[in-house]
C-alpha atoms as one frame of an Amber mdcrd trajectory, in Angstrom:
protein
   3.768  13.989  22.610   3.843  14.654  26.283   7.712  14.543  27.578   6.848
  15.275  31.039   5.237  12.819  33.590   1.252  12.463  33.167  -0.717  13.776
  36.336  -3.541  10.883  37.527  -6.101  13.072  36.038  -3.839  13.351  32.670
  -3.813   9.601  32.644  -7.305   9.102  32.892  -7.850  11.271  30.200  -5.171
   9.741  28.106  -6.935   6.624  28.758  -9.999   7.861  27.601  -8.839   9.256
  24.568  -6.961   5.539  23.614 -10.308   3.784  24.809 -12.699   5.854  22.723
  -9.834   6.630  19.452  -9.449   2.462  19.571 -13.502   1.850  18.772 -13.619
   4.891  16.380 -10.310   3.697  14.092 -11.852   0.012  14.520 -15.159   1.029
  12.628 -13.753   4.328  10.742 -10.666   3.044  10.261  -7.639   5.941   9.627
  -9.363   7.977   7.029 -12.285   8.087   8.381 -12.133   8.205  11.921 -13.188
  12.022  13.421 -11.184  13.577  16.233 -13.935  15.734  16.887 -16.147  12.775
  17.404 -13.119  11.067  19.886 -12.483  14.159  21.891 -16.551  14.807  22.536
 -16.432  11.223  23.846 -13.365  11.052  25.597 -14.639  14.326  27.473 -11.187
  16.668  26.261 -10.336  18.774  23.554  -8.598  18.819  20.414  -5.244  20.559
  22.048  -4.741  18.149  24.465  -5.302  15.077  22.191  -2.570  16.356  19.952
  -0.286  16.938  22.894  -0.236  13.432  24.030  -0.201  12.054  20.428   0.901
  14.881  17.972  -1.631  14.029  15.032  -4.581  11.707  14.235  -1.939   9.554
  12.728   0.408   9.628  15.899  -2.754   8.687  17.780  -3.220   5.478  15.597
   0.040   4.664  15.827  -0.101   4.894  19.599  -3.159   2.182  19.591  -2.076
  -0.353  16.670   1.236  -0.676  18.691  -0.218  -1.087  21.673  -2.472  -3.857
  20.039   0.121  -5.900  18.921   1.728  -5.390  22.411  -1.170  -6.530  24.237
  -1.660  -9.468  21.619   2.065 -10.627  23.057   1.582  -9.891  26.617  -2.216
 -11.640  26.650  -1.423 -14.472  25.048   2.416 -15.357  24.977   3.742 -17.205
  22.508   5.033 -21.041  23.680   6.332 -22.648  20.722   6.367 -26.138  21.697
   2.852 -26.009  21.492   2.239 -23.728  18.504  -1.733 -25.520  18.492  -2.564
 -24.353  22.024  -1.069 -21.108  21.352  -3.617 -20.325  18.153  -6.372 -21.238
  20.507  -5.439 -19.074  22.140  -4.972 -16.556  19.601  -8.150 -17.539  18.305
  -9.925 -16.779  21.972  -8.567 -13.313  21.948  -9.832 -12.271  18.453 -12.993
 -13.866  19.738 -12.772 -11.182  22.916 -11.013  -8.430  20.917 -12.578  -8.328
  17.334 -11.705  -4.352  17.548  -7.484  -5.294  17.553  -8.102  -7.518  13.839
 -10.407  -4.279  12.523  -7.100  -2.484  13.277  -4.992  -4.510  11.771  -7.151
  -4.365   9.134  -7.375  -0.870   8.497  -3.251  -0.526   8.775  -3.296  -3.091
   5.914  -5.580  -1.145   4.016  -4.576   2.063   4.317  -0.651   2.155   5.090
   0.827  -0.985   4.138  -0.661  -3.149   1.198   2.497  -4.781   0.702   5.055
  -6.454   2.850   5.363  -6.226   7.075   2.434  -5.070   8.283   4.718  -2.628
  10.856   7.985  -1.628  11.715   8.266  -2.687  14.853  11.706  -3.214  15.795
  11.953  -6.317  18.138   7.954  -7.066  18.556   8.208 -10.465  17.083  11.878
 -11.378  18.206  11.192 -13.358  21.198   8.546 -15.062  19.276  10.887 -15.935
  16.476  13.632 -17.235  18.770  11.077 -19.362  20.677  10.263 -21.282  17.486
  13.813 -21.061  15.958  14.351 -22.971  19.243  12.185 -25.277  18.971  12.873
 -26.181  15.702  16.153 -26.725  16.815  14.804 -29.074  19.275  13.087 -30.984
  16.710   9.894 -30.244  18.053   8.564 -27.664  15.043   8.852 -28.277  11.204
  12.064 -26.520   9.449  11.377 -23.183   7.633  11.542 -19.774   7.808  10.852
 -18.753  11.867   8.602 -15.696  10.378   6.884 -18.224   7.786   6.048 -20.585
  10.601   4.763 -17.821  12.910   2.277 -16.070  10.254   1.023 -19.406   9.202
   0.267 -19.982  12.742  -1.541 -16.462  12.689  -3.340 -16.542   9.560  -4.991
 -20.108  11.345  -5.811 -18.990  14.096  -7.344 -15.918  12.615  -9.413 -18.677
  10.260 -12.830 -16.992  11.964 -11.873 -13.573  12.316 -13.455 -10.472  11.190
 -10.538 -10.457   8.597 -11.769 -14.130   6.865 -13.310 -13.509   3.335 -15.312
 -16.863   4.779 -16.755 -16.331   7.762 -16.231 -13.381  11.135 -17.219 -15.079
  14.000 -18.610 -13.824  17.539 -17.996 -14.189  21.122 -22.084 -14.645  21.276
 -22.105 -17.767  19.060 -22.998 -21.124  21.039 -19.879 -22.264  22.828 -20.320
 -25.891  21.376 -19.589 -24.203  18.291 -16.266 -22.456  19.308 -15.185 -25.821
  21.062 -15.623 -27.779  18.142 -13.134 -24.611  16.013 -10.869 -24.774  18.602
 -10.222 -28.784  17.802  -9.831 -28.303  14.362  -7.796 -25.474  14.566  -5.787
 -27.475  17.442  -5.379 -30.397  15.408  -4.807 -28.680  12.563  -2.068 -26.730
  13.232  -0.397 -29.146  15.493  -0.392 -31.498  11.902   0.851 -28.356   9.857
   3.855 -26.932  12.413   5.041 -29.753  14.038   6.783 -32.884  13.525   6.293
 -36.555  14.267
């Protein structure tokens, strides 16, 4: 990894590199994603991709953390309103099937069992919001973590990771109106009380 500060022209062609490597581990996935076929498209080379990431698998690392980090920053979480915050969730799957094909892939390859990463802090704030609210009476008692993947695993109901049904941003928008009410309701019924 780089140590020293990225020129503008290093940026933009660490940018490119993340922009490109994102689609290719998205459809490859680890295994079979090419660095040959990221650094043709990203317009570098092989030496400089491994000096801003180290390895293919530093690289991957580099993008699947930044996907969960742009999952937080995109759509923060406010737990007392867990339903409007899978809609949410929901609309940026919708938007950004690539960051569930990820997740996906990470799953499949790395980590079959147990947390998905090892993220130290990631999901902290997110816990403590609903730890809060449950204290507030406002979400059902339970696990913080339980409540929060339940939450998830609703919104992602549609996703490209459903064994059901992986649904588009191009579908008719009646359609995704009348998923974001059940999912709403749904999950305002499962998480909170009263």
């Amino acid at each position: 990894m780089v140590d020293q500060p990225l020129t503008s022209r290093g940026v933009a062609t660490r940018d490119r590199i993340l922009d490109v490597a994102t689609r290719e581990f998205a459809e490859y996935g680890i295994a079979g994603a090419r660095i040959e076929r990221i650094v043709a498209a990203a317009r570098t080379n092989k030496a400089q991709l491994y000096a801003y990431f180290g390895s293919k698998e530093g690289l991957f690392d580099a993008i699947f953390l930044g996907s969960l980090e742009r999952i937080v920053n995109v759509v923060p979480i406010d737990a007392t309103d867990l339903a409007d915050w899978a809609v949410r969730l929901y609309d940026e799957y919708l938007r950004r099937p690539d960051l569930i094909r990820l997740a996906t892939w990470a799953r499949l390859e790395r980590r079959p069992a147990g947390h998905l990463v090892e993220a130290d802090g990631l999901n902290d704030h997110k816990l403590n919001a609903i730890a809060e609210a449950q204290a507030a009476g406002i979400v059902i008692p339970g696990d913080p973590f339980d409540v929060m993947a339940m939450v998830i695993a609703m919104s992602m109901a549609w996703s490209p990771v459903s064994n059901v049904y992986a649904a588009t941003a191009e579908e008719p928008s009646e359609l995704h109106e009348r998923r974001r009410a059940l999912l709403r309701e749904s999950v305002r019924r499962a998480v909170t009380t009263g």
